[in-house]
C-alpha positions in Angstrom: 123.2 143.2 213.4 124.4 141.5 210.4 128.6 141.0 211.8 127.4 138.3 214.0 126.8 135.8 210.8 129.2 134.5 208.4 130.0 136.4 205.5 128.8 134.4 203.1 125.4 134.4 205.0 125.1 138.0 205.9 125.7 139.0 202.2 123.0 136.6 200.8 120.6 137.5 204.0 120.8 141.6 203.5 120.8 141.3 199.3 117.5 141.5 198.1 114.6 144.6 197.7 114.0 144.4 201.7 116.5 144.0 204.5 115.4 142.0 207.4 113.4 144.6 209.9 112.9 142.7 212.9 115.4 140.1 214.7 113.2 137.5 214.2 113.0 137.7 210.3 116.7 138.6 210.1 117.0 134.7 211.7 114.6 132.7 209.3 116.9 134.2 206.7 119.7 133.4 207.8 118.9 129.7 208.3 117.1 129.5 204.9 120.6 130.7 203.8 122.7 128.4 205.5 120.4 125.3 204.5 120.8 126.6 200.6 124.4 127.3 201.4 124.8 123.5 203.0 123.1 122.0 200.2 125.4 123.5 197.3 128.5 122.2 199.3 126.9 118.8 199.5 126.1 119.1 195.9 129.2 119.8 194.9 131.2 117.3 197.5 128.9 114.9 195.6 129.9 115.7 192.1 133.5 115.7 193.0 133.1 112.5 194.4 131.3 110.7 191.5 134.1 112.3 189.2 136.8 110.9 191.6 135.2 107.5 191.7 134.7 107.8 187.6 138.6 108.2 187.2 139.6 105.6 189.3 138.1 103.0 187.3 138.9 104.5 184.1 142.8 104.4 185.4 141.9 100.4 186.4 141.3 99.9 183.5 143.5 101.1 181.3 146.8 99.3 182.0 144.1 96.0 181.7 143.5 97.1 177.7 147.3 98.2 177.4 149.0 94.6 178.5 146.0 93.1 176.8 147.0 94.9 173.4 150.6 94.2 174.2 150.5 91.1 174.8 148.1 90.6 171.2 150.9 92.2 169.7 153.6 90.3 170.5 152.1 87.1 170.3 151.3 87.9 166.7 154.8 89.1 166.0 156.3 85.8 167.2 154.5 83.5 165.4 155.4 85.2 162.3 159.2 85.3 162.8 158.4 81.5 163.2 
């Protein structure tokens, strides 16, 4: 019964102290699986999004400080060979 689900599902559906008996139990496992399984991804796809968002505005702003710094530097150098 179990080769008609996915892999990941059927492994997490007959794990445990009881396999599913009847069809009908078999299925509410199977879709409390999938939910938990749906959520992760969207947990993760989440995470990996906030961390791709965090390093594009880290990478904005670094050539800002840089020419900033760069720009302090050589001002200062040229009024002193003045």
């Amino acid at each position: 019964m179990m080769k008609m689900f996915r892999t990941d599902i059927a492994k997490q559906v007959s794990s445990g102290s009881s396999p599913p008996i009847l069809v009908s139990d078999c299925i509410s496992r199977v879709i409390r699986a999938e939910y938990w399984i749906n959520q992760d991804k969207e947990a993760r796809a989440q995470f990996f999004k906030t961390k791709k968002e965090e390093k594009a505005v880290v990478k904005q702003l670094q050539p800002r400080q840089n020419s900033e710094s760069y720009s302090k530097g050589q001002t200062s150098n040229s009024a002193q060979g003045s």
